[in-house]
py3Dmol code that shows the C-alpha trace and the ligand (Angstrom):
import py3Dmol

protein = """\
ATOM      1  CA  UNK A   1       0.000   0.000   0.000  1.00  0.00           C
ATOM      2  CA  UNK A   2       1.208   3.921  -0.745  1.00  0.00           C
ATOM      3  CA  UNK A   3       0.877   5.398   2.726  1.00  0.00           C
ATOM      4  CA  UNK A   4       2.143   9.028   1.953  1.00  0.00           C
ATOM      5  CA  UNK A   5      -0.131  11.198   1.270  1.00  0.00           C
ATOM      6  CA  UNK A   6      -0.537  15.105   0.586  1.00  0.00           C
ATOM      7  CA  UNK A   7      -2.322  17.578   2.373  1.00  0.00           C
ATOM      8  CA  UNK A   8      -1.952  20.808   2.112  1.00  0.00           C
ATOM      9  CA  UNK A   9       1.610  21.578   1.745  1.00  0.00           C
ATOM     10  CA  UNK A  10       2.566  18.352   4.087  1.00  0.00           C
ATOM     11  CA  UNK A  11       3.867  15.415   2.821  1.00  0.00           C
ATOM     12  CA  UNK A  12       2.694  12.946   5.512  1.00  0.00           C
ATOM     13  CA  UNK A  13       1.398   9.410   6.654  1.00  0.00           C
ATOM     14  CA  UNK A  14      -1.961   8.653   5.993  1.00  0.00           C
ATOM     15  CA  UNK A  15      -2.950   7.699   9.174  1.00  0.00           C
ATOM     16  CA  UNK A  16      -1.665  11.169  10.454  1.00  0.00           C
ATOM     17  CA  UNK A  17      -3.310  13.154   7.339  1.00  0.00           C
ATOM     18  CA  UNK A  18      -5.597  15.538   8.800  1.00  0.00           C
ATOM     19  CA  UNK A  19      -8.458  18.267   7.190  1.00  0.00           C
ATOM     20  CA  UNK A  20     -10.330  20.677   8.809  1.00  0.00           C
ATOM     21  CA  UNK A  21     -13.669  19.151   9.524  1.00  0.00           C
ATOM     22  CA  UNK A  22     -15.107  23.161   7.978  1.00  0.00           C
ATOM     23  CA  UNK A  23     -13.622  21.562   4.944  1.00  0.00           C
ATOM     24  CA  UNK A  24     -16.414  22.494   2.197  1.00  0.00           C
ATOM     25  CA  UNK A  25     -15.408  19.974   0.606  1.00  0.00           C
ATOM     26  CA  UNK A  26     -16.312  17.706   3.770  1.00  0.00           C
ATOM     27  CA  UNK A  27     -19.558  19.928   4.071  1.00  0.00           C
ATOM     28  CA  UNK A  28     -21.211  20.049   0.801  1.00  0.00           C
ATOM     29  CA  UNK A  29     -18.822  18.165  -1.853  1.00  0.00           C
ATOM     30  CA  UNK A  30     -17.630  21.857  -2.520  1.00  0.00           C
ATOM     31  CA  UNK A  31     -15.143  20.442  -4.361  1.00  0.00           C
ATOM     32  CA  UNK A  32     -12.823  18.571  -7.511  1.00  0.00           C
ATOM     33  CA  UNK A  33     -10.912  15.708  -8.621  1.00  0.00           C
ATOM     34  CA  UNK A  34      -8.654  14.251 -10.966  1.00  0.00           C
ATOM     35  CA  UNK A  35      -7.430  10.392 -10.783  1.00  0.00           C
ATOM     36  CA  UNK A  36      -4.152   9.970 -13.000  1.00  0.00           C
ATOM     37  CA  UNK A  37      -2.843   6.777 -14.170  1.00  0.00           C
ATOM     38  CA  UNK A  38       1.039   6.076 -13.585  1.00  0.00           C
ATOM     39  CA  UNK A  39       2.883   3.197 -14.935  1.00  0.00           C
ATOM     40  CA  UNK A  40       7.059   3.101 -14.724  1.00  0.00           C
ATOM     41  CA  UNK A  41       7.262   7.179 -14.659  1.00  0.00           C
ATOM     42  CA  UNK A  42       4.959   7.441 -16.629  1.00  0.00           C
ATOM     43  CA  UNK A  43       1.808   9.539 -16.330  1.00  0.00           C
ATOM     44  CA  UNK A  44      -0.847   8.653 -18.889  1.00  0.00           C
ATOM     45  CA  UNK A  45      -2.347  11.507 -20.811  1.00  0.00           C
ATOM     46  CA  UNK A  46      -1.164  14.192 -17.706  1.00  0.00           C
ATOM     47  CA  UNK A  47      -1.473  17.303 -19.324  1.00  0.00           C
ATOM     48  CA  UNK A  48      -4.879  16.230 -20.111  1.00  0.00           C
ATOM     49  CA  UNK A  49      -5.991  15.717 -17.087  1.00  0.00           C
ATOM     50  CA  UNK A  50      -4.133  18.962 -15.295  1.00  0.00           C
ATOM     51  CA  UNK A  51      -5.850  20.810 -18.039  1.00  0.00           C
ATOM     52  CA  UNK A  52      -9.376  19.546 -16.751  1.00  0.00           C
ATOM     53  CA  UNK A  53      -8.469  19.954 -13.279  1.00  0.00           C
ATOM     54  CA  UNK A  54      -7.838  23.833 -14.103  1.00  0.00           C
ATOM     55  CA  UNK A  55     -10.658  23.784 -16.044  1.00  0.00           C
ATOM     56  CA  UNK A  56     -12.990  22.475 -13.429  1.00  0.00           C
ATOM     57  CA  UNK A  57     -11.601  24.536 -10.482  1.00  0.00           C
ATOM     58  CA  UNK A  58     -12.303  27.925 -12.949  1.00  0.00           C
ATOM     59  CA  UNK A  59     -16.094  26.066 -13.758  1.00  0.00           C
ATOM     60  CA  UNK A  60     -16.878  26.828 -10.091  1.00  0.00           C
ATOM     61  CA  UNK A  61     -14.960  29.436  -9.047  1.00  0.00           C
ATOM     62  CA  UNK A  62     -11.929  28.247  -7.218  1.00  0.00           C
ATOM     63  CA  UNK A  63      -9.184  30.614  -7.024  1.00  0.00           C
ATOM     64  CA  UNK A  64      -5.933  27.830  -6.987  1.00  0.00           C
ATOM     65  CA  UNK A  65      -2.935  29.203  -5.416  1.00  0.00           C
ATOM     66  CA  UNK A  66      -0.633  26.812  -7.199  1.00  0.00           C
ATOM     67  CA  UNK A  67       0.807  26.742 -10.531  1.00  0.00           C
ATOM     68  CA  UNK A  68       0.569  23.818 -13.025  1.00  0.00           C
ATOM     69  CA  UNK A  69       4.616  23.213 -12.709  1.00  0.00           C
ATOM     70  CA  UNK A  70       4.549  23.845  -8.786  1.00  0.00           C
ATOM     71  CA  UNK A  71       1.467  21.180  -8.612  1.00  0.00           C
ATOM     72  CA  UNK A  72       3.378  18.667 -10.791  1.00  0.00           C
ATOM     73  CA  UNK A  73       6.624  19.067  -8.747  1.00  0.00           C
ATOM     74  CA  UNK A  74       4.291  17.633  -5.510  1.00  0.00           C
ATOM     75  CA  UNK A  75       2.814  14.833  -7.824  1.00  0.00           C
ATOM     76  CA  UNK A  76       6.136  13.472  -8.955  1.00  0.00           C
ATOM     77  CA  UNK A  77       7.600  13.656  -5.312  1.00  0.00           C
ATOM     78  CA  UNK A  78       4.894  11.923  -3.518  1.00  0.00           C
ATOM     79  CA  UNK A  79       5.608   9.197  -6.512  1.00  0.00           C
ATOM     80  CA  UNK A  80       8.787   9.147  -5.507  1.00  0.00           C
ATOM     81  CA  UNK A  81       8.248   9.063  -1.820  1.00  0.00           C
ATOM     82  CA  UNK A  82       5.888   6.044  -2.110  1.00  0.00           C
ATOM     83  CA  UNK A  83       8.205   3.652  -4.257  1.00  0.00           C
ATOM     84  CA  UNK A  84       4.859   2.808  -6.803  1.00  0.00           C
ATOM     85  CA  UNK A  85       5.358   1.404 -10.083  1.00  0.00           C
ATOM     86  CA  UNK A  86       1.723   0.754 -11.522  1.00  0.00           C
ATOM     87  CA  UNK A  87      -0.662   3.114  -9.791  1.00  0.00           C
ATOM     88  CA  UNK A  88      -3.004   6.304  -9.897  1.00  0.00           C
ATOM     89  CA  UNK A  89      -2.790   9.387  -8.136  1.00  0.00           C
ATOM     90  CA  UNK A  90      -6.143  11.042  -6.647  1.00  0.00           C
ATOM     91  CA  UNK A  91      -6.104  15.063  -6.720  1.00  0.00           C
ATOM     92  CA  UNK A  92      -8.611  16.237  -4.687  1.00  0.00           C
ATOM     93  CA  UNK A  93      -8.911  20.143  -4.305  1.00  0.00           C
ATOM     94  CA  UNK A  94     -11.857  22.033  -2.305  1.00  0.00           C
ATOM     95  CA  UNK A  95     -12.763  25.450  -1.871  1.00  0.00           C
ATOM     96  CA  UNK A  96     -11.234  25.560   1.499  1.00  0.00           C
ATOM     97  CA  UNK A  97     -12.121  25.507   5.524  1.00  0.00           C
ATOM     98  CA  UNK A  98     -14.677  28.345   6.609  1.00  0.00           C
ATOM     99  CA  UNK A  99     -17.523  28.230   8.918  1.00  0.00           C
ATOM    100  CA  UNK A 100     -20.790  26.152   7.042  1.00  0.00           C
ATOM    101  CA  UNK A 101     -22.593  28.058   5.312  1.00  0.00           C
ATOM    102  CA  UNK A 102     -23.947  27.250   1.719  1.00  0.00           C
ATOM    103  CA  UNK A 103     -23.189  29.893   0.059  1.00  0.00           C
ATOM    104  CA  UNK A 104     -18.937  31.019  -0.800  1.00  0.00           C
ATOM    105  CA  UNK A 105     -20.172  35.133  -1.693  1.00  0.00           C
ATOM    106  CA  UNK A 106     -17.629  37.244  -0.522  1.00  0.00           C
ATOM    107  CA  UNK A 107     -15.876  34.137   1.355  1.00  0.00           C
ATOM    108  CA  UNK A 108     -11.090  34.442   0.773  1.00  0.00           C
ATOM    109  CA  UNK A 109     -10.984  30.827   1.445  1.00  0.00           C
ATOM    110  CA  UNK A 110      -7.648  29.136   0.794  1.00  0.00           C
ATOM    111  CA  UNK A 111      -7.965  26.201  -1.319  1.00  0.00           C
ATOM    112  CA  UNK A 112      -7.119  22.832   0.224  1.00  0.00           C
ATOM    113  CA  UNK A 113      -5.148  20.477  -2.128  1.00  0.00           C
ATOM    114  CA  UNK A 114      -5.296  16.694  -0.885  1.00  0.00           C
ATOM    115  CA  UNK A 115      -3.629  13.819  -2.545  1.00  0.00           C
ATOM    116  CA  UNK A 116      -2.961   9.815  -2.620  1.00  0.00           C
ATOM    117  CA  UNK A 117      -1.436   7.654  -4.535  1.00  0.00           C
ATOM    118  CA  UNK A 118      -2.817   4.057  -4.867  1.00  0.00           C
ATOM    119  CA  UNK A 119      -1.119   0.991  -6.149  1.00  0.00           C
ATOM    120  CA  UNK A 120      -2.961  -1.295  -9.031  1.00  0.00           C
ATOM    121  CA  UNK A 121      -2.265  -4.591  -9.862  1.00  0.00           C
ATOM    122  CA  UNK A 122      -0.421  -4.829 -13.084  1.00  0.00           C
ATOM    123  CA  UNK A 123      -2.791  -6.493 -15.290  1.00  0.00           C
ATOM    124  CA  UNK A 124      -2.700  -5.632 -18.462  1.00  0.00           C
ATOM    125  CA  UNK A 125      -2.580  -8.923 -20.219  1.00  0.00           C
ATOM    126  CA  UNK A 126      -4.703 -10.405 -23.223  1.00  0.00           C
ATOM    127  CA  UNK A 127      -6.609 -12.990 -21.289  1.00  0.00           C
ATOM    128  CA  UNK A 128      -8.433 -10.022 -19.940  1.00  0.00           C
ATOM    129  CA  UNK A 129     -11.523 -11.172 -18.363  1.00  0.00           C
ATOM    130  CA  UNK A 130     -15.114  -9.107 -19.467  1.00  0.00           C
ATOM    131  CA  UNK A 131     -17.238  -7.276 -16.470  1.00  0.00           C
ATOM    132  CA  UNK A 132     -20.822  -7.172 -16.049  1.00  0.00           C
ATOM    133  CA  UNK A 133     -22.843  -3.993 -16.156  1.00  0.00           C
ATOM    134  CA  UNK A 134     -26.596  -3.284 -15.415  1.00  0.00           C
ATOM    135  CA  UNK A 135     -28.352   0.021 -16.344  1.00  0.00           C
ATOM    136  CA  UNK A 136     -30.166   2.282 -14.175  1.00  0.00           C
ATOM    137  CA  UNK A 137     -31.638   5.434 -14.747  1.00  0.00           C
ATOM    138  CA  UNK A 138     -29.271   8.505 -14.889  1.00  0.00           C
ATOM    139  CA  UNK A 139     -30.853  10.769 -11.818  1.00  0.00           C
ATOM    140  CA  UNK A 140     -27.955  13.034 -11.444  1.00  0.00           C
ATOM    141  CA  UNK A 141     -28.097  16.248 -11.261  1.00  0.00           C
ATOM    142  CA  UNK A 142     -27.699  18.288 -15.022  1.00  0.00           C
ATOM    143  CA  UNK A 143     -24.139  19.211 -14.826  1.00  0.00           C
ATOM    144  CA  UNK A 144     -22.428  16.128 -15.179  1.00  0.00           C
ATOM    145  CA  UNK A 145     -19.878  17.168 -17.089  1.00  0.00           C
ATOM    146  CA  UNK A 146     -18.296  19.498 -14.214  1.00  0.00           C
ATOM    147  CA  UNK A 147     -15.749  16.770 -12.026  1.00  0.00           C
ATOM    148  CA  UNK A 148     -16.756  17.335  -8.602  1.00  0.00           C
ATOM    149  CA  UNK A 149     -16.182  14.828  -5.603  1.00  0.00           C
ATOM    150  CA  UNK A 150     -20.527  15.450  -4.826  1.00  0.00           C
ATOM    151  CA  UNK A 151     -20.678  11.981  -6.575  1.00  0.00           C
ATOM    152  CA  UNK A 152     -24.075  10.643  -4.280  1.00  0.00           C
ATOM    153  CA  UNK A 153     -25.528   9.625  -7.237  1.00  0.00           C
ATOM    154  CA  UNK A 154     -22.538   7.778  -8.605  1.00  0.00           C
ATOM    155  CA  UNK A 155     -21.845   5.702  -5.184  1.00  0.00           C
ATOM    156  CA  UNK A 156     -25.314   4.584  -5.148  1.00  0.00           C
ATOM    157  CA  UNK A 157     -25.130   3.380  -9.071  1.00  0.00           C
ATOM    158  CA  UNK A 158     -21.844   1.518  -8.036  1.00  0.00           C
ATOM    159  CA  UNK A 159     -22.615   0.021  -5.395  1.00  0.00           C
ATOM    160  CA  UNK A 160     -25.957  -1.556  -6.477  1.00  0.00           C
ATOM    161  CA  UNK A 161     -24.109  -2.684  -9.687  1.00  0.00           C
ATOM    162  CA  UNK A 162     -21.889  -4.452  -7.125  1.00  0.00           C
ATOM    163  CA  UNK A 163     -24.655  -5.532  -4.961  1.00  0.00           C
ATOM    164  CA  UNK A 164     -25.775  -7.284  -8.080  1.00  0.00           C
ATOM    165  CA  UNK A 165     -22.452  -8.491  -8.830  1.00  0.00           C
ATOM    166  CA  UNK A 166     -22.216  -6.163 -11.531  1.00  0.00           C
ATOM    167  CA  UNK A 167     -18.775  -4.135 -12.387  1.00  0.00           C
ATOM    168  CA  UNK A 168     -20.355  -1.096 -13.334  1.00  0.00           C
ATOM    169  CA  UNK A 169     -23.785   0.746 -13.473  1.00  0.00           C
ATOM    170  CA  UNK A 170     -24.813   2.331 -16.745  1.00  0.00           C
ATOM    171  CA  UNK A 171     -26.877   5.534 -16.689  1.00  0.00           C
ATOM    172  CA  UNK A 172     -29.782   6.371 -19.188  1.00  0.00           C
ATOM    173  CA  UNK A 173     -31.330   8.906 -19.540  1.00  0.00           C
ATOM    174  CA  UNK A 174     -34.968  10.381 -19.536  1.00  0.00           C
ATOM    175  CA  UNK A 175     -35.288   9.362 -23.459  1.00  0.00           C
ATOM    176  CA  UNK A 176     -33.879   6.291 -23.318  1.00  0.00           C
ATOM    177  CA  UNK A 177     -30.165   7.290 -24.305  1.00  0.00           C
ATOM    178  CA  UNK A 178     -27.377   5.842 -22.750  1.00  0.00           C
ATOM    179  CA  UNK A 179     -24.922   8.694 -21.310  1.00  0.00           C
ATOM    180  CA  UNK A 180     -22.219   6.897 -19.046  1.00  0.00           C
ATOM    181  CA  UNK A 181     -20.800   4.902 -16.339  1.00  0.00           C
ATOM    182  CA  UNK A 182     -21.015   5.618 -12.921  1.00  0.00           C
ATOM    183  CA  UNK A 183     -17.392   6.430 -13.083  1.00  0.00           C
ATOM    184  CA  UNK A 184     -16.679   5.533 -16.922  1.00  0.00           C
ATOM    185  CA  UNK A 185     -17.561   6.342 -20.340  1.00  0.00           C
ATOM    186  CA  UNK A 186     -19.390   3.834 -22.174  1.00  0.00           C
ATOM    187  CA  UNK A 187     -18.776   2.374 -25.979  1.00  0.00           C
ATOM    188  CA  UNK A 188     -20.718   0.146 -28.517  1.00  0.00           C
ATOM    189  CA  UNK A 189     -19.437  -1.814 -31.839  1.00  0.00           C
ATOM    190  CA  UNK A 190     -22.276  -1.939 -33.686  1.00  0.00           C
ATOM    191  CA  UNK A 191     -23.157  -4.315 -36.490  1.00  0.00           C
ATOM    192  CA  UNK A 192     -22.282  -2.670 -39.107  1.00  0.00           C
ATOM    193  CA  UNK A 193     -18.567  -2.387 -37.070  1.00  0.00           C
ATOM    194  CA  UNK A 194     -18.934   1.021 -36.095  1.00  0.00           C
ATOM    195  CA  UNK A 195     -17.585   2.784 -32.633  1.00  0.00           C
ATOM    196  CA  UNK A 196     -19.879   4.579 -30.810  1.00  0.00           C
ATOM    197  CA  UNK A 197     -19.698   6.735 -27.707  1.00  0.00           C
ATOM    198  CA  UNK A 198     -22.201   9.392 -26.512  1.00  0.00           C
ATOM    199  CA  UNK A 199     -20.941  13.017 -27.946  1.00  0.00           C
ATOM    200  CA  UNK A 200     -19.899  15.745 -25.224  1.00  0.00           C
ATOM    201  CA  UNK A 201     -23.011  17.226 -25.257  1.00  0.00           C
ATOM    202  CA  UNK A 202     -22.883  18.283 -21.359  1.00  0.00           C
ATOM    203  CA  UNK A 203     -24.755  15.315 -19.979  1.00  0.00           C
ATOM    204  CA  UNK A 204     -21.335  13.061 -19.068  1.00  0.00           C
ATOM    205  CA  UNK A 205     -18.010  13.463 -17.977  1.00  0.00           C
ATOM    206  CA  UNK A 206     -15.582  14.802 -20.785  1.00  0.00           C
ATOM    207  CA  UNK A 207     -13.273  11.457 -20.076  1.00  0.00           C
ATOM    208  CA  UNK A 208      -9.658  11.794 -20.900  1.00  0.00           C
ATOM    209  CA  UNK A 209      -9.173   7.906 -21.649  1.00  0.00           C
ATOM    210  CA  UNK A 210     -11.926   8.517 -24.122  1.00  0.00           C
ATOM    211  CA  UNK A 211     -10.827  11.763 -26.012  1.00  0.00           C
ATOM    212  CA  UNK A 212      -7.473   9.323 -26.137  1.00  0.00           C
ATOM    213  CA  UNK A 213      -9.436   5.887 -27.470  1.00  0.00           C
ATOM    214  CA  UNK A 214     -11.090   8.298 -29.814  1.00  0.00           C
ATOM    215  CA  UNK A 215      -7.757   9.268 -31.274  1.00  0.00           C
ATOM    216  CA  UNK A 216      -6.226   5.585 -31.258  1.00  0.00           C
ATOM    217  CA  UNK A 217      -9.860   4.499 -32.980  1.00  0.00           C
ATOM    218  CA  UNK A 218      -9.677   7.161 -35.755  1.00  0.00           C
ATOM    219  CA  UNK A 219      -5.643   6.500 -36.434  1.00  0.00           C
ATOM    220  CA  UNK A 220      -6.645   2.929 -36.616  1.00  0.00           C
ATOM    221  CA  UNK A 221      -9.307   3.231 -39.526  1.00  0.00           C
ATOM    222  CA  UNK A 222     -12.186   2.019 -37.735  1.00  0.00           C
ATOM    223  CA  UNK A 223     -15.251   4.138 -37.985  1.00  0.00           C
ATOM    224  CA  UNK A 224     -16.056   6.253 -35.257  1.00  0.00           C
ATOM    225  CA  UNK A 225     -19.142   8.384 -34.079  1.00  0.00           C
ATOM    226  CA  UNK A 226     -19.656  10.228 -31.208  1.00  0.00           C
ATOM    227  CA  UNK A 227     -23.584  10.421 -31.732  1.00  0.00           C
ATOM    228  CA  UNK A 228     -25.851   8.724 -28.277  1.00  0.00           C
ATOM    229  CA  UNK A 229     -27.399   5.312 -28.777  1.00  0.00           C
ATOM    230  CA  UNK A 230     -30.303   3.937 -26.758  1.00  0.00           C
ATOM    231  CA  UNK A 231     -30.390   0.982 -24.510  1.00  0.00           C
ATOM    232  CA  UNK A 232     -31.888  -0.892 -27.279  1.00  0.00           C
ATOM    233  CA  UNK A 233     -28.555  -0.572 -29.243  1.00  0.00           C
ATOM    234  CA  UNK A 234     -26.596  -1.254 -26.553  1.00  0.00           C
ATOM    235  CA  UNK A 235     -27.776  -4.422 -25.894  1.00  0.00           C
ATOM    236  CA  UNK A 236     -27.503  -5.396 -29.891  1.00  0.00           C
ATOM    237  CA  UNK A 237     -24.233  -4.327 -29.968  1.00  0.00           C
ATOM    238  CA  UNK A 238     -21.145  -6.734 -31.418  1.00  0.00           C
ATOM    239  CA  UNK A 239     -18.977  -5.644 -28.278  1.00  0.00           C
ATOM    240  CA  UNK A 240     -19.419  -3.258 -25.529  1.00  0.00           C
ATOM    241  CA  UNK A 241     -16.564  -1.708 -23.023  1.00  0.00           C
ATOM    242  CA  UNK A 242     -15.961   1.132 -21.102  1.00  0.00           C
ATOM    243  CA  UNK A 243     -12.970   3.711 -20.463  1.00  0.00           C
ATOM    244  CA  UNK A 244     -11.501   5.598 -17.855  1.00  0.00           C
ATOM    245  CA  UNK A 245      -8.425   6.252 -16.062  1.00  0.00           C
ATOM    246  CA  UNK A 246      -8.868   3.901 -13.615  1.00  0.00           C
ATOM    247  CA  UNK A 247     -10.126   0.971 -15.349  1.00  0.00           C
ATOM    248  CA  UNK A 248      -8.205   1.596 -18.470  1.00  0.00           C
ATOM    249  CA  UNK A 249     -10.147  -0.526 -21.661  1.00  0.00           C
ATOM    250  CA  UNK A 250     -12.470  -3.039 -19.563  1.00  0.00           C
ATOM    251  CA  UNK A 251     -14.424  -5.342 -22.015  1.00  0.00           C
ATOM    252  CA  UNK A 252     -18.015  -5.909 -21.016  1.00  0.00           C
ATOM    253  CA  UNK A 253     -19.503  -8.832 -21.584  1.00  0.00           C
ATOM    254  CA  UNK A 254     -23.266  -8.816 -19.656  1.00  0.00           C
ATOM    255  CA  UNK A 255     -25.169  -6.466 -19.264  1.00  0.00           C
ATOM    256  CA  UNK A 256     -28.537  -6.836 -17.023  1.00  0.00           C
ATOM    257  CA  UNK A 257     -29.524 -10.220 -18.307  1.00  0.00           C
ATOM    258  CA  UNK A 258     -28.324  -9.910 -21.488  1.00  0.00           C
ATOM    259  CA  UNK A 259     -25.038 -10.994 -23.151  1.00  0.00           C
ATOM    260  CA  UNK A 260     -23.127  -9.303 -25.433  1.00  0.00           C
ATOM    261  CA  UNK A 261     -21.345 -11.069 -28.030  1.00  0.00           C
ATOM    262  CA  UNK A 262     -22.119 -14.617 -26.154  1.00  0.00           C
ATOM    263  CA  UNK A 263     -20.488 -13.532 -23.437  1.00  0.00           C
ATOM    264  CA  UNK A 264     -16.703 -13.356 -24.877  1.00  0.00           C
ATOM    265  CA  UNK A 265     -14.319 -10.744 -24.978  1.00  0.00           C
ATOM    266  CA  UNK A 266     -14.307  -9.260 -28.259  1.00  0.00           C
ATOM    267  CA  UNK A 267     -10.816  -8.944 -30.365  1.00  0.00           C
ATOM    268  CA  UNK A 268     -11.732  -5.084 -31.216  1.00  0.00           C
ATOM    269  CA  UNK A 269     -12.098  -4.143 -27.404  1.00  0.00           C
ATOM    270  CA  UNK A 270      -8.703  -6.110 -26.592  1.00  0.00           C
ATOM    271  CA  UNK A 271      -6.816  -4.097 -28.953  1.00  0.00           C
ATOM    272  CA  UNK A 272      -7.809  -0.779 -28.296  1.00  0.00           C
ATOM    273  CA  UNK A 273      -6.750  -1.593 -24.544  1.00  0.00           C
ATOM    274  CA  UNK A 274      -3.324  -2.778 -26.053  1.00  0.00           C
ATOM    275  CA  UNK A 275      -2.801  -0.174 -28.004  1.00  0.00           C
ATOM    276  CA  UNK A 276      -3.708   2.461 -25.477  1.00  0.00           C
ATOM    277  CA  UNK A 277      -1.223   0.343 -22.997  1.00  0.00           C
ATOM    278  CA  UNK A 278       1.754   0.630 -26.025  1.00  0.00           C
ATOM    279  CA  UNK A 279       1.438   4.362 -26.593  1.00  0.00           C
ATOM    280  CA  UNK A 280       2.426   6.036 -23.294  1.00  0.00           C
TER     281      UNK A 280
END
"""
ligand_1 = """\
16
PMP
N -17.547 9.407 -16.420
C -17.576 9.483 -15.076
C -18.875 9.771 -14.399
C -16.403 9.295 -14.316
O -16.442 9.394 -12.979
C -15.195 8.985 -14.993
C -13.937 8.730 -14.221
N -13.633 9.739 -13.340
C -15.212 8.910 -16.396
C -16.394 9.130 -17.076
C -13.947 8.609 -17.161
O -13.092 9.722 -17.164
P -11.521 9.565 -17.317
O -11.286 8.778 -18.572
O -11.035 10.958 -17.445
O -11.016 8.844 -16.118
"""
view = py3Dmol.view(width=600, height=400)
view.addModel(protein, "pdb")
view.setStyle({"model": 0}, {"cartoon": {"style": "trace"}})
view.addModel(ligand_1, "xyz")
view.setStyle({"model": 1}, {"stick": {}})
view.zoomTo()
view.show()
């Protein structure tokens, strides 16, 4: 396990990592995130992710007091200090400590950066095994596209995927459309060998690992198009997976009762993952 962690200008033991309990971010989720994968010094798709990080902090008005190269500085030491090979880093930064209150008018909070760094388990071979997925509907709240840690909705989707032994809960919405994972972006191979995931049209998560599959889907002359598909398609669909930076390429392979493509991995899914694993 990585047991140094960051908070707030101290690098320090996890069990010894303290917040303010006026965090906002402990209050009302007055706050945003990034998760990084990291594999032998390497950072997959970093700037990427910094960039949305910025982006989100300026989306809801957080004034950061750190500088892109100051911030990465921090990241690569706490690599460092934590000996991991194959891991993520979790960026966490919230408005700040002040007495609760809803509202941040007029508030000169300091923003509090928090970090850890997690280990994986290096498995990024072939014989990768397919996850199930059910779908629920998508009851979050309209601006799913900003990355905040108020994920309520999200932990409940997860865990009653999991309660169902499912991987991952798929969210559709009102009209029938699929828009993502709880914590992933979802893709179809349709019958007619087309690659489809849901456009950035505000209602999901701008994923990085997607804008990057995208690239690595187009380069490889298979058809792509971001356009939304309904649960209907989904469940015809040659092969289903979904993206993120956690999970990577995951295949899956069931979802609610129905499986896709019999129920085995398909060969298009397997080598997007591999080529997304040989081009960092
Ligand atoms: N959608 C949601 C709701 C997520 O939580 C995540 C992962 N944070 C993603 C999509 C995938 O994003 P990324 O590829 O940037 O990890």
């Amino acid at each position: 396990m990585a047991n140094i962690s960051y908070v707030n200008g101290l690098y320090c033991n996890i069990q010894e990592a303290k917040i303010s309990i006026n965090d906002r971010g402990y209050h009302f989720g007055d706050a945003v995130y990034e998760v990084i994968l990291y594999s032998n010094g390497i950072f997959y798709d970093y700037e990427e992710h910094i960039k949305r990080l910025f982006n989100s902090l300026k989306l809801i008005n957080i004034k950061f007091h750190l500088s892109e190269q100051q911030l990465k500085i921090i990241i690569k030491n706490l690599f460092k200090l934590n000996r991991v090979n194959f891991g993520s880093i979790y960026i966490q930064v919230s408005r700040g400590v002040a007495d609760r209150n809803h509202s941040y008018f007029g508030l000169c909070s300091k923003p509090v950066l928090t970090m850890i760094v997690s280990k994986k388990k290096n498995n990024i071979s072939d014989d990768i095994k397919g996850v199930k997925a059910i779908t629920m509907v998508d009851n979050r709240w309209s601006r799913p596209d900003i990355k905040t840690t108020q994920l309520l909705p999200n932990v409940l989707a997860k865990t009653f995927a999991n309660e169902k032994n499912a991987y991952e809960g798929i969210f559709i919405d009102h009209e029938g459309y699929i828009t993502e994972g709880s914590s992933s972006n979802i893709w179809i191979i349709n019958n007619n060998n087309e690659i489809l995931t849901r456009e950035i049209d505000g209602k999901i998560l701008s994923g990085i690992t997607r804008k990057t599959i995208a690239k690595f889907v187009k380069k490889n002359n298979f058809k792509l198009l971001e356009k939304k598909f309904t649960k209907d398609e989904l469940l015809r669909s040659k092969e289903v997976f979904l993206t993120s930076a956690s999970s990577f390429v995951t295949p899956i392979i069931q979802i609610d009762n129905f499986k896709i493509n019999n129920g085995i991995v398909g060969k298009t899914s397997i080598e997007l993952r591999n080529l997304y694993f040989k081009n960092f």
